[in-house]
Z-matrix of the N, CA and C atoms (Angstrom, degrees):
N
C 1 1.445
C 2 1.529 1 108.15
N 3 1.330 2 108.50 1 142.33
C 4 1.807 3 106.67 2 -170.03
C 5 1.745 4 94.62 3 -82.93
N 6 1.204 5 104.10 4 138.29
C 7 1.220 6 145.61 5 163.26
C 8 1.889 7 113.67 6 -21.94
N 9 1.292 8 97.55 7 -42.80
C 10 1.739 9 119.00 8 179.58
C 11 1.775 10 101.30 9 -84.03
N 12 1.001 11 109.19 10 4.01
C 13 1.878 12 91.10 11 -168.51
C 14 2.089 13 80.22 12 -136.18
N 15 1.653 14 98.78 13 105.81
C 16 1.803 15 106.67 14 171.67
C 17 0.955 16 119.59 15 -69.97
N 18 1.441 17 116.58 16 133.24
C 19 2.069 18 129.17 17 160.52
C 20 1.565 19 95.01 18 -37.39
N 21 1.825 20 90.80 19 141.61
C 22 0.929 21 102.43 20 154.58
C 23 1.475 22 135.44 21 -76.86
N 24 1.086 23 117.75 22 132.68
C 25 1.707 24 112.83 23 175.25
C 26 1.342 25 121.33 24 -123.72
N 27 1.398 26 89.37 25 164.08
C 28 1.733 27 99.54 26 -159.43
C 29 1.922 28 108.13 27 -69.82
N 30 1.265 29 107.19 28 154.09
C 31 1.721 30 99.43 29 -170.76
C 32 1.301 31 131.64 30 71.22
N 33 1.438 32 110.47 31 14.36
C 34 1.209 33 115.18 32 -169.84
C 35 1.913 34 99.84 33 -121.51
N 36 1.380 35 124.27 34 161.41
C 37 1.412 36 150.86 35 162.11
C 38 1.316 37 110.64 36 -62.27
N 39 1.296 38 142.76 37 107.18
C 40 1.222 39 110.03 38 151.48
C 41 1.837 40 124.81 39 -122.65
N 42 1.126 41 118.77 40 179.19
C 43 1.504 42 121.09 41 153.85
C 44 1.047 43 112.83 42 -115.47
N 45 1.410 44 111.42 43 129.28
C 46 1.276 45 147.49 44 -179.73
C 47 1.115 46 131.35 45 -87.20
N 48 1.562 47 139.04 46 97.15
C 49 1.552 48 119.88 47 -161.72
C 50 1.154 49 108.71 48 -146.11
N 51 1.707 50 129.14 49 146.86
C 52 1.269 51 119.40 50 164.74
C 53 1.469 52 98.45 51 -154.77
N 54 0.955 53 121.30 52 161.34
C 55 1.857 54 148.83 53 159.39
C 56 1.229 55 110.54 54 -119.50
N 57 1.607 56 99.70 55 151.05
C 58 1.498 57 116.07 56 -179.10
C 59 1.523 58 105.25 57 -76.88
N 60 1.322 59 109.17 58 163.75
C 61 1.320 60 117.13 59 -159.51
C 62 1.449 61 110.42 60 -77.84
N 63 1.431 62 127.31 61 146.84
C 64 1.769 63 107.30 62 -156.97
C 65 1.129 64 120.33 63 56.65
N 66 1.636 65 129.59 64 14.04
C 67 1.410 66 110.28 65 175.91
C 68 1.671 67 105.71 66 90.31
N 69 1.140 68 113.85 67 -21.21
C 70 1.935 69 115.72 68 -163.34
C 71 1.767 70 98.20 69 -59.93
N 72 1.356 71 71.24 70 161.57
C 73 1.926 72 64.78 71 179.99
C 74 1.523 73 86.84 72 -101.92
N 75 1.758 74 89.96 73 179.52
C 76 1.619 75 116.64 74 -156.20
C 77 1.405 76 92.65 75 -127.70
N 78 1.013 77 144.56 76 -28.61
C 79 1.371 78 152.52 77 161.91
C 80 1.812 79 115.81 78 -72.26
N 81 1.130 80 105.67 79 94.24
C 82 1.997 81 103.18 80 -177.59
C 83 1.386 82 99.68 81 -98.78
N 84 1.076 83 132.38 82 -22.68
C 85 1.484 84 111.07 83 -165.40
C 86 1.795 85 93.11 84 -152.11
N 87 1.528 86 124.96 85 166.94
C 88 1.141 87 126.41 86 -178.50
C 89 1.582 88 125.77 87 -62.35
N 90 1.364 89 118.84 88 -0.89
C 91 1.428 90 122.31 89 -121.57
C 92 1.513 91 82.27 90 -120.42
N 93 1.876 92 112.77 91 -43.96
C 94 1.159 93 117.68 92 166.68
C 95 1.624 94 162.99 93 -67.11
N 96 1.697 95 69.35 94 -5.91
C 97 1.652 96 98.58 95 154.47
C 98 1.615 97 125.61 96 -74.93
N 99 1.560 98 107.85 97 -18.78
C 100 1.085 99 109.92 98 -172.82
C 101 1.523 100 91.98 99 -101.90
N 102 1.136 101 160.13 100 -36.67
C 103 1.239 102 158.19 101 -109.66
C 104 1.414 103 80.23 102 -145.55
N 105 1.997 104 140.31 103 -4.83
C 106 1.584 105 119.01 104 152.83
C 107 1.182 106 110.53 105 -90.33
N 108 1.450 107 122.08 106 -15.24
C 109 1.700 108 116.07 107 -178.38
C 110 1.772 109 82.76 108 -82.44
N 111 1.268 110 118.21 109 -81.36
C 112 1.428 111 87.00 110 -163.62
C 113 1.101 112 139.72 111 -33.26
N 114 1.360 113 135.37 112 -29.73
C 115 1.545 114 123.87 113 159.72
C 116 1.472 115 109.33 114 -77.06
N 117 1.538 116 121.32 115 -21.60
C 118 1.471 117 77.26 116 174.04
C 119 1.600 118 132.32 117 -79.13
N 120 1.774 119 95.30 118 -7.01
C 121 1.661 120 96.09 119 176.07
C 122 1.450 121 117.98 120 -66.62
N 123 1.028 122 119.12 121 -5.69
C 124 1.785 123 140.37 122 -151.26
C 125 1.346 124 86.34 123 -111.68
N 126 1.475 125 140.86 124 -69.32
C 127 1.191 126 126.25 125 -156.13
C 128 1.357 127 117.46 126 -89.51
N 129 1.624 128 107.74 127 -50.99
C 130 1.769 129 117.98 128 169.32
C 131 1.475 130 131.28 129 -77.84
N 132 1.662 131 116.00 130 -24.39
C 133 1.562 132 112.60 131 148.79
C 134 1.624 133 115.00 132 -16.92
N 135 1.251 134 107.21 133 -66.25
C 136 1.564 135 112.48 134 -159.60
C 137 1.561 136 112.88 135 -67.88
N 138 0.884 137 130.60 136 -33.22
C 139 1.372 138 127.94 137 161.56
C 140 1.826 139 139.92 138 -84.10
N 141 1.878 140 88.40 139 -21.55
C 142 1.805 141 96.18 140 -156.64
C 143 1.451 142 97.26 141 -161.06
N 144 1.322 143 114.64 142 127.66
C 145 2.053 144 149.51 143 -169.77
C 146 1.481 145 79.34 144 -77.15
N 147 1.862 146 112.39 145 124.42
C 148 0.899 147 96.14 146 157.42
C 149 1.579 148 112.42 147 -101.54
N 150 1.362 149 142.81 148 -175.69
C 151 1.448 150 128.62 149 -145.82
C 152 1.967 151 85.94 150 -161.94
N 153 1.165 152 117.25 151 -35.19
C 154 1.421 153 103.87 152 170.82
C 155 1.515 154 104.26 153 179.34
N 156 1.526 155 108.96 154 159.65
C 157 1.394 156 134.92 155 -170.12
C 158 1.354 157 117.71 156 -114.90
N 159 1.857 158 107.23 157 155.56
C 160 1.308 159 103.28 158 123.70
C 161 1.517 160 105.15 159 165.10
N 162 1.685 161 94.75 160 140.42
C 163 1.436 162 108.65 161 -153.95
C 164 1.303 163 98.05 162 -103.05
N 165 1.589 164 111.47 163 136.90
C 166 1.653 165 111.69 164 -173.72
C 167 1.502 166 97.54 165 -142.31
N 168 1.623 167 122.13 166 154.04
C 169 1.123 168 113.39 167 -151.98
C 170 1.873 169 118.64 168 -58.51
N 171 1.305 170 122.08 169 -36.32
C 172 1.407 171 116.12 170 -179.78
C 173 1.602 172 106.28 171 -124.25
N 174 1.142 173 115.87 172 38.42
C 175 1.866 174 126.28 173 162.22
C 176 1.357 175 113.66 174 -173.84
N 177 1.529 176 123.04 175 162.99
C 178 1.718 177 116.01 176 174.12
C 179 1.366 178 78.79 177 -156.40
N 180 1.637 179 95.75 178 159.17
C 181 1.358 180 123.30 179 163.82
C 182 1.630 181 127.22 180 -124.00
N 183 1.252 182 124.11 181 135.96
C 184 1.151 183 132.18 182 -166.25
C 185 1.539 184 115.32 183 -113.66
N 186 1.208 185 130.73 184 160.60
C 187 1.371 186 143.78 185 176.51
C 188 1.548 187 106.70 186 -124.14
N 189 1.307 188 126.97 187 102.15
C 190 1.562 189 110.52 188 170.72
C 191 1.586 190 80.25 189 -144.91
N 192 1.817 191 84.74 190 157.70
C 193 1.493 192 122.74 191 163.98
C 194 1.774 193 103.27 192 -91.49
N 195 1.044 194 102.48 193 134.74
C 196 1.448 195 111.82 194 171.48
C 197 1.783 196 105.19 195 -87.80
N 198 1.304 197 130.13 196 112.03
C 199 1.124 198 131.35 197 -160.94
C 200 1.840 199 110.03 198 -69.77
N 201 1.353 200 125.48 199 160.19
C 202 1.617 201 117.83 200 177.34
C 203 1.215 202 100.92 201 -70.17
N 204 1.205 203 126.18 202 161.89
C 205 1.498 204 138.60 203 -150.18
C 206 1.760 205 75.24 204 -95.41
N 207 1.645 206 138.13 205 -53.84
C 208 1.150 207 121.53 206 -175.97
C 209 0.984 208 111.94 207 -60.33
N 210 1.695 209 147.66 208 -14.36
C 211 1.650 210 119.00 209 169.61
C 212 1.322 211 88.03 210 -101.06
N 213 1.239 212 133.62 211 78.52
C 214 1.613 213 119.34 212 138.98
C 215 1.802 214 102.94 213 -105.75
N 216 1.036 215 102.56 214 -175.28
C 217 1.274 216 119.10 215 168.15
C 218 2.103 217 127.23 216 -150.04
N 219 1.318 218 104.29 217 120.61
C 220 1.097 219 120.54 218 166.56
C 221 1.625 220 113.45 219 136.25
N 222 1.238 221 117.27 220 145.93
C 223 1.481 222 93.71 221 -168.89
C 224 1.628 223 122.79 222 -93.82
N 225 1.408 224 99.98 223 49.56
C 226 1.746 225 95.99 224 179.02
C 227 1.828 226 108.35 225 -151.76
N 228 1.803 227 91.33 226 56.99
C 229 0.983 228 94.67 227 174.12
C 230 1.535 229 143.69 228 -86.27
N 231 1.370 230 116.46 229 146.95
C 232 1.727 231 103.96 230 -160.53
C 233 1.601 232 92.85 231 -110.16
N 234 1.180 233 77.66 232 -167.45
C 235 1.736 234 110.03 233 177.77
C 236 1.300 235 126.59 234 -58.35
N 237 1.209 236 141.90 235 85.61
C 238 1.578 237 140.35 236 -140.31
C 239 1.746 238 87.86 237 -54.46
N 240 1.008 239 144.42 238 -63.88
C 241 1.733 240 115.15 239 167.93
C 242 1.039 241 156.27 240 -12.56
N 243 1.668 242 96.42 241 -35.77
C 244 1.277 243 120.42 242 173.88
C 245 1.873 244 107.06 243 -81.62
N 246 0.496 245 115.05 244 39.92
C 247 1.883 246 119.26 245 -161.36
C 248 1.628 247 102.72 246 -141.86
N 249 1.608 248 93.47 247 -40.71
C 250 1.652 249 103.19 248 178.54
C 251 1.073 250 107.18 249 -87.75
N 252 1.137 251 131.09 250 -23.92
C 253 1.724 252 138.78 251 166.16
C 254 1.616 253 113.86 252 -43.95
N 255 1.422 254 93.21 253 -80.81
C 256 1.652 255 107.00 254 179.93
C 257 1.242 256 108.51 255 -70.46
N 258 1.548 257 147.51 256 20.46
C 259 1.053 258 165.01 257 147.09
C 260 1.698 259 110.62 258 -72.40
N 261 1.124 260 95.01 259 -78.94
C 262 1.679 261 104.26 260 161.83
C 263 1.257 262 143.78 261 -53.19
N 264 1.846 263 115.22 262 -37.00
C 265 1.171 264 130.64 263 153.49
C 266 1.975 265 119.42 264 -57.03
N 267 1.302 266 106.25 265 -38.49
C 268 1.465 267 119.63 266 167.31
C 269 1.031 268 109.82 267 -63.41
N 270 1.443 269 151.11 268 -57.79
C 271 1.430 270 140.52 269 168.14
C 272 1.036 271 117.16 270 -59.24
N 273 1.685 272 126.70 271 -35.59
C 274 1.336 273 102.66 272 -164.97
C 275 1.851 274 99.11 273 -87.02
N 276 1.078 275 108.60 274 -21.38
C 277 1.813 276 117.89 275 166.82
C 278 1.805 277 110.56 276 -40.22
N 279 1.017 278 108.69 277 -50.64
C 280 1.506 279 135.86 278 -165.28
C 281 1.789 280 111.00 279 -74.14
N 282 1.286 281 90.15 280 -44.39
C 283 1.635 282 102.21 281 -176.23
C 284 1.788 283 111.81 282 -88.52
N 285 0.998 284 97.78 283 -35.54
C 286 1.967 285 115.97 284 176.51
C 287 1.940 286 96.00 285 -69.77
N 288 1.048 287 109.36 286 -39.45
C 289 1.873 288 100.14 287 170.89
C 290 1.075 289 133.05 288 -71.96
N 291 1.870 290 107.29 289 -36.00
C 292 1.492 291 111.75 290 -170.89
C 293 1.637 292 99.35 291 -96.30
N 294 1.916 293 130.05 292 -5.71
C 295 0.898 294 128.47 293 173.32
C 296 1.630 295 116.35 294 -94.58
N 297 1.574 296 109.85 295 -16.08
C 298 1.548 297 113.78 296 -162.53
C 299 1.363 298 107.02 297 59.58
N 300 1.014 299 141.33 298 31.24
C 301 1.162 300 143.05 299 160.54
C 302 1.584 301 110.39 300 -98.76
N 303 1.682 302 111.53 301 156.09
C 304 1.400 303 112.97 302 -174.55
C 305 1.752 304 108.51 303 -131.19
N 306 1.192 305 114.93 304 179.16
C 307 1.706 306 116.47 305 178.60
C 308 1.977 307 96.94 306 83.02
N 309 1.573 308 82.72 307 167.34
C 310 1.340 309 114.31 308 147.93
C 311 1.191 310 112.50 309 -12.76
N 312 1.287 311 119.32 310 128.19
C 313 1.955 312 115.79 311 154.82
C 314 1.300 313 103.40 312 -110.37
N 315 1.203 314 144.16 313 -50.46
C 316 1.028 315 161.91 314 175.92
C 317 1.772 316 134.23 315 -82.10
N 318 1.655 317 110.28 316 140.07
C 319 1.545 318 89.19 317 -174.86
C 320 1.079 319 95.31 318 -83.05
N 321 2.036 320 97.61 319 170.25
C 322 1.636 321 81.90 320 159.46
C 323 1.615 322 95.62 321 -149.55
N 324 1.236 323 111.02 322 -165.77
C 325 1.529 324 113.78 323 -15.73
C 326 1.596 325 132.23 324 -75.33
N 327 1.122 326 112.27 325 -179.72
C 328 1.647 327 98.92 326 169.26
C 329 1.194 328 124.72 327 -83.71
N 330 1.529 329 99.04 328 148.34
C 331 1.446 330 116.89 329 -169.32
C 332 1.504 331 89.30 330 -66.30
N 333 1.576 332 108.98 331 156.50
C 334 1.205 333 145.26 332 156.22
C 335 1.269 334 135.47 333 -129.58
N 336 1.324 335 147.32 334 116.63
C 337 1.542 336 129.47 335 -174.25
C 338 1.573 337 98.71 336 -132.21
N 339 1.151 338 105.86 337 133.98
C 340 1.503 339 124.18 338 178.71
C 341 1.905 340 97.75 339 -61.44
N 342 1.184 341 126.98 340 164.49
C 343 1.321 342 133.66 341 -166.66
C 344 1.938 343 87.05 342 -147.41
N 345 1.312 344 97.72 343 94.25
C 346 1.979 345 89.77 344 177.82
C 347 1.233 346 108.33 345 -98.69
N 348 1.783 347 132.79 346 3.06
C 349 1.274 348 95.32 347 172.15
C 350 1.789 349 96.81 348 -155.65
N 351 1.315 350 131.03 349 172.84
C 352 1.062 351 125.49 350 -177.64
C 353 1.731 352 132.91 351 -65.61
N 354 0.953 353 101.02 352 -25.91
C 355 1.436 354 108.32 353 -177.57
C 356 2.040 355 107.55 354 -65.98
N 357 1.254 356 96.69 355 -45.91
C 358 1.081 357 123.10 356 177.02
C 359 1.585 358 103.55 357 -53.96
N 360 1.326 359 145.63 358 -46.28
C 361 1.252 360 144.12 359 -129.86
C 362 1.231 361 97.37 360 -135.62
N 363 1.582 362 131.28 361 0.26
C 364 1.287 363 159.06 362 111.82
C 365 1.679 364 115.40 363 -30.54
N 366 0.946 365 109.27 364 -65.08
C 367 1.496 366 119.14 365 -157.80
C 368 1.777 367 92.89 366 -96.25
N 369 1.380 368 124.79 367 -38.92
C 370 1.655 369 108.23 368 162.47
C 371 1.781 370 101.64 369 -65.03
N 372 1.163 371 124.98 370 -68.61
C 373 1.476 372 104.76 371 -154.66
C 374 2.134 373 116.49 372 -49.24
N 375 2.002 374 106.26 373 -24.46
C 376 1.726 375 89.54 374 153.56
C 377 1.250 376 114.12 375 -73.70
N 378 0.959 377 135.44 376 -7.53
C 379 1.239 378 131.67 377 -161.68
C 380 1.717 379 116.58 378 -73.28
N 381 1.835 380 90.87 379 -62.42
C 382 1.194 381 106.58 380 153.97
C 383 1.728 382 137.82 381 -39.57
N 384 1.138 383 95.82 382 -53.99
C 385 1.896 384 117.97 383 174.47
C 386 1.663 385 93.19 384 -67.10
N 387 1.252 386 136.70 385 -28.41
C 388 1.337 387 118.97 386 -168.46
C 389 1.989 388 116.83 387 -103.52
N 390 1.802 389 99.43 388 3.36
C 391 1.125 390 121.15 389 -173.51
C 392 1.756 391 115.95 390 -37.17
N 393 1.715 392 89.17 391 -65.13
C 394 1.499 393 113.13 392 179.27
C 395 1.854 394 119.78 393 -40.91
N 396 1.437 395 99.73 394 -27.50
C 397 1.628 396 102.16 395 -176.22
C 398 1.260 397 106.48 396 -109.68
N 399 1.445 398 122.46 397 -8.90
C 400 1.508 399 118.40 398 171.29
C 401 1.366 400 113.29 399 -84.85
N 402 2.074 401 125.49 400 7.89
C 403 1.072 402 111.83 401 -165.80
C 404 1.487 403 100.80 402 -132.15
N 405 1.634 404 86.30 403 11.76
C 406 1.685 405 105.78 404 -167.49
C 407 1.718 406 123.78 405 73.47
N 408 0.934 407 128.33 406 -2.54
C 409 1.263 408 111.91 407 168.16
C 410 1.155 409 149.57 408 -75.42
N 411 1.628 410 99.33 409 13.76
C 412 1.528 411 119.72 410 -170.33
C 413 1.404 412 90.19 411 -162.71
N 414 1.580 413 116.23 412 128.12
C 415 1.689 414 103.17 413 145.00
C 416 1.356 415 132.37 414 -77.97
N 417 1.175 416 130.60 415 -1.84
C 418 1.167 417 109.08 416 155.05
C 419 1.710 418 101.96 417 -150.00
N 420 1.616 419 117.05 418 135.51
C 421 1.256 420 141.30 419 -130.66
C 422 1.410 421 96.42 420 -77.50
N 423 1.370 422 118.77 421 -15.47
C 424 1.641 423 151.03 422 -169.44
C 425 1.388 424 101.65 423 -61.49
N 426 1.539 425 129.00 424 -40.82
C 427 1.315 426 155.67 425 -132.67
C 428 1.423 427 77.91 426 -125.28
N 429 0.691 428 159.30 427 -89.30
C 430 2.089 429 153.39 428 -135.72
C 431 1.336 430 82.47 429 -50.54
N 432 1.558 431 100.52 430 137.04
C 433 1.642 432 120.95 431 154.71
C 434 0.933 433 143.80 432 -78.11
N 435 1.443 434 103.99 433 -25.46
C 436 1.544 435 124.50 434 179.05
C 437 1.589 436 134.08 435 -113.21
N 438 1.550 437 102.07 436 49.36
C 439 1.024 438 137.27 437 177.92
C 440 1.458 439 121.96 438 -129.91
N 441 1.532 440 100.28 439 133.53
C 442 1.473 441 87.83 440 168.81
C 443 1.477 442 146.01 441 -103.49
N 444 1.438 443 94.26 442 44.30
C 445 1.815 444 104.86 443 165.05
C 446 1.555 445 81.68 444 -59.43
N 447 1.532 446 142.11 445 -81.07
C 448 1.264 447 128.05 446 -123.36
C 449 1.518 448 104.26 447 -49.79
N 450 1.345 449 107.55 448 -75.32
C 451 1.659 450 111.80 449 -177.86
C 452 1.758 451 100.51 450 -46.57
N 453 0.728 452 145.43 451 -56.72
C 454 1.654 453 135.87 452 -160.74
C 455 2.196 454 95.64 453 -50.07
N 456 1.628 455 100.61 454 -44.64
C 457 1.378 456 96.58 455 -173.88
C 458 1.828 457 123.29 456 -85.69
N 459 1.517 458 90.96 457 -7.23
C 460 1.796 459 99.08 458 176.67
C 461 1.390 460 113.19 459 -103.51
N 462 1.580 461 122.36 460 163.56
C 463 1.104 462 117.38 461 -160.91
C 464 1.571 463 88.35 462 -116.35
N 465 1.387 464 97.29 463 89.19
C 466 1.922 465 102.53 464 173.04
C 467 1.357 466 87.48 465 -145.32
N 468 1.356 467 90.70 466 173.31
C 469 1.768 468 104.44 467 -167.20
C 470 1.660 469 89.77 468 -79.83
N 471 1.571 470 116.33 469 137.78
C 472 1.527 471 144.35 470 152.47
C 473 1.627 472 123.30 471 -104.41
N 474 1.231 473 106.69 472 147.89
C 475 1.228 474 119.65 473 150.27
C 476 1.298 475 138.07 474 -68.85
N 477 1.335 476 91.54 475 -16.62
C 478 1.800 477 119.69 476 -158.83
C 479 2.080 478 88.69 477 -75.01
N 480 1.145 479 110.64 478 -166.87
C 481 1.680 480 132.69 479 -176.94
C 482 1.209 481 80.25 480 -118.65
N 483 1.306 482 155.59 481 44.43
C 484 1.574 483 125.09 482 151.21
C 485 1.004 484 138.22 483 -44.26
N 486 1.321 485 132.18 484 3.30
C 487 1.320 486 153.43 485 -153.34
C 488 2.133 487 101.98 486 -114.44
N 489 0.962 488 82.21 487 -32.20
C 490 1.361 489 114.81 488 -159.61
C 491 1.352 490 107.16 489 -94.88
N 492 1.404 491 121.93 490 -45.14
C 493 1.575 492 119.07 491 155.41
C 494 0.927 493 128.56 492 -104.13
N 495 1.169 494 112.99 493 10.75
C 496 1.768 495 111.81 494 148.94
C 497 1.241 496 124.22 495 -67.38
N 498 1.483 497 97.55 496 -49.60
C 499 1.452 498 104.19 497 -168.41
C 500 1.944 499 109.23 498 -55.73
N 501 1.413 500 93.48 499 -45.62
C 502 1.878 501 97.85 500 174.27
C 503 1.516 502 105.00 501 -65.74
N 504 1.278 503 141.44 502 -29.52
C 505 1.409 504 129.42 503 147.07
C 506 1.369 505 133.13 504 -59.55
N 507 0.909 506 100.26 505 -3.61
C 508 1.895 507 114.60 506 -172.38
C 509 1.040 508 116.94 507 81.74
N 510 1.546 509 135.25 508 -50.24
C 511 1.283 510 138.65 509 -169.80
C 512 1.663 511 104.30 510 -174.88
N 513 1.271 512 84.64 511 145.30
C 514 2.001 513 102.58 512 172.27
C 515 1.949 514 105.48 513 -33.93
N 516 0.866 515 113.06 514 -34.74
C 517 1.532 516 120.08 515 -172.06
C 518 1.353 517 118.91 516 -66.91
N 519 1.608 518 91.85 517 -60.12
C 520 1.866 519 111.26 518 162.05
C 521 1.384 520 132.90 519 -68.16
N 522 1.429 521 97.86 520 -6.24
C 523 1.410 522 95.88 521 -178.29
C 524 1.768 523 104.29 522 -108.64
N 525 1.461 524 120.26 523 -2.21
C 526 1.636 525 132.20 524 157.63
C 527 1.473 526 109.28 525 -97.38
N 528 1.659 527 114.69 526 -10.27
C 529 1.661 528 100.72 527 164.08
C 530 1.206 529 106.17 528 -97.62
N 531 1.223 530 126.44 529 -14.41
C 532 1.748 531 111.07 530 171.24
C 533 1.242 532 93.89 531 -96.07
N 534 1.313 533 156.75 532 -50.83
C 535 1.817 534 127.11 533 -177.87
C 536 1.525 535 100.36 534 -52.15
N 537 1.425 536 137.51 535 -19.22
C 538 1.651 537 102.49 536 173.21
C 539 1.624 538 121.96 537 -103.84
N 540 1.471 539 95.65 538 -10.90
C 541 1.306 540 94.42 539 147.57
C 542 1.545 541 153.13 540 10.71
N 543 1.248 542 166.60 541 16.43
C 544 1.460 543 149.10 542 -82.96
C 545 1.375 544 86.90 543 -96.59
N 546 1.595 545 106.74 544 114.77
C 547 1.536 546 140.76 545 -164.38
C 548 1.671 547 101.06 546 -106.05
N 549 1.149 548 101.04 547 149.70
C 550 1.935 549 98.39 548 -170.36
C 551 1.918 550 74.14 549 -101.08
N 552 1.337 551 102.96 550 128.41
C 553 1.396 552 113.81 551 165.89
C 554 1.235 553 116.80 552 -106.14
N 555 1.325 554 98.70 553 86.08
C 556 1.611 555 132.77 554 -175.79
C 557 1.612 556 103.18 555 -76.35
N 558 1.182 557 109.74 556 139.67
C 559 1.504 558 105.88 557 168.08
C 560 1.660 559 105.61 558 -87.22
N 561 1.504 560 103.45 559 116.01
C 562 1.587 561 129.51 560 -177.65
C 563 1.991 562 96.04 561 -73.55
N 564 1.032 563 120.81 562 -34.41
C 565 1.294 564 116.34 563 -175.29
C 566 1.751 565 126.06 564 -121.31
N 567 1.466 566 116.55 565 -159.78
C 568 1.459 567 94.17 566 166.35
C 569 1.351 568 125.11 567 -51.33
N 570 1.503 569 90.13 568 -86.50
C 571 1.728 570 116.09 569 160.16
C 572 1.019 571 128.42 570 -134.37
N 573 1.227 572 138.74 571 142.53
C 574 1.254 573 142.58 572 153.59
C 575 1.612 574 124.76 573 -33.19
């Protein structure tokens, strides 16, 4: 792994990002949006809270806490990398069968950026939720499906920490008056 892109560590925020290689998208059909959250609840559950989404046709971005190595559970624990590995290797396994397609789906490695303080991890999670309309594929970011503003703002059972970013939003209210907000959609990372 190059030297410029940091281990993940335990207790820490991060952002999560990747694009398909060339730009290709990673998403071919509708079906596979659903079949990447399911592995990622399967692979990254066990190590890392995720806190917010969002899947866009050839990149997504993620919000997870990398959990303390003392609340994990089981005794054969690895390298919180290793989680994103077989995470990634599982989709792109999955998608290369039902596409007949072969290689790489993804660059790599994936970006990661540490999140050190709150304001910050505030302004990525609209950031994130506002992805879909800053790249044009939606006029308004409200409308993307595959994001998780919806579940963070409905009262159905999640996987997500909603509990958890509300509270750093203050309330369900404040956290739909700052996503409509008119947000400077700054690029938080390299690129998309």
């Amino acid at each position: 792994m190059p030297t410029d892109i940091p281990p993940l560590t335990h207790g820490t925020f991060y952002h999560i990002y990747n694009r398909g290689n060339n730009r290709e998208n990673v998403f071919f059909q509708e079906r596979n949006y659903a079949y990447f959250l399911t592995l990622w609840w399967k692979h990254i559950s066990p190590i890392a809270e995720t806190w917010a989404f969002c899947l866009l046709r050839n990149h997504f971005h993620v919000v997870v806490y990398i959990k303390n190595h003392e609340d994990l559970s089981g005794s054969k624990i690895k390298e919180p990398s290793q989680y994103f590995s077989n995470f990634f290797n599982a989709y792109v396994r999955g998608v290369n069968i039902a596409t007949q397609r072969t290689g790489a789906l993804f660059q790599r490695p994936f970006k990661r950026i540490p999140v050190d303080n709150i304001s910050y991890l505030i302004r990525l999670i609209v950031y994130i939720h506002q992805n879909p309309q800053k790249h044009h594929f939606t006029e308004d970011f409200r409308e993307w499906n595959y994001s998780s503003y919806h579940e963070l703002t409905a009262d159905v059972p999640t996987r997500l920490e909603r509990d958890k970013v509300m509270q750093y939003f203050g309330s369900k209210e404040d956290f739909v008056r700052i996503h409509q907000e008119i947000q400077p959609l700054e690029v938080l990372e390299d690129e998309d």
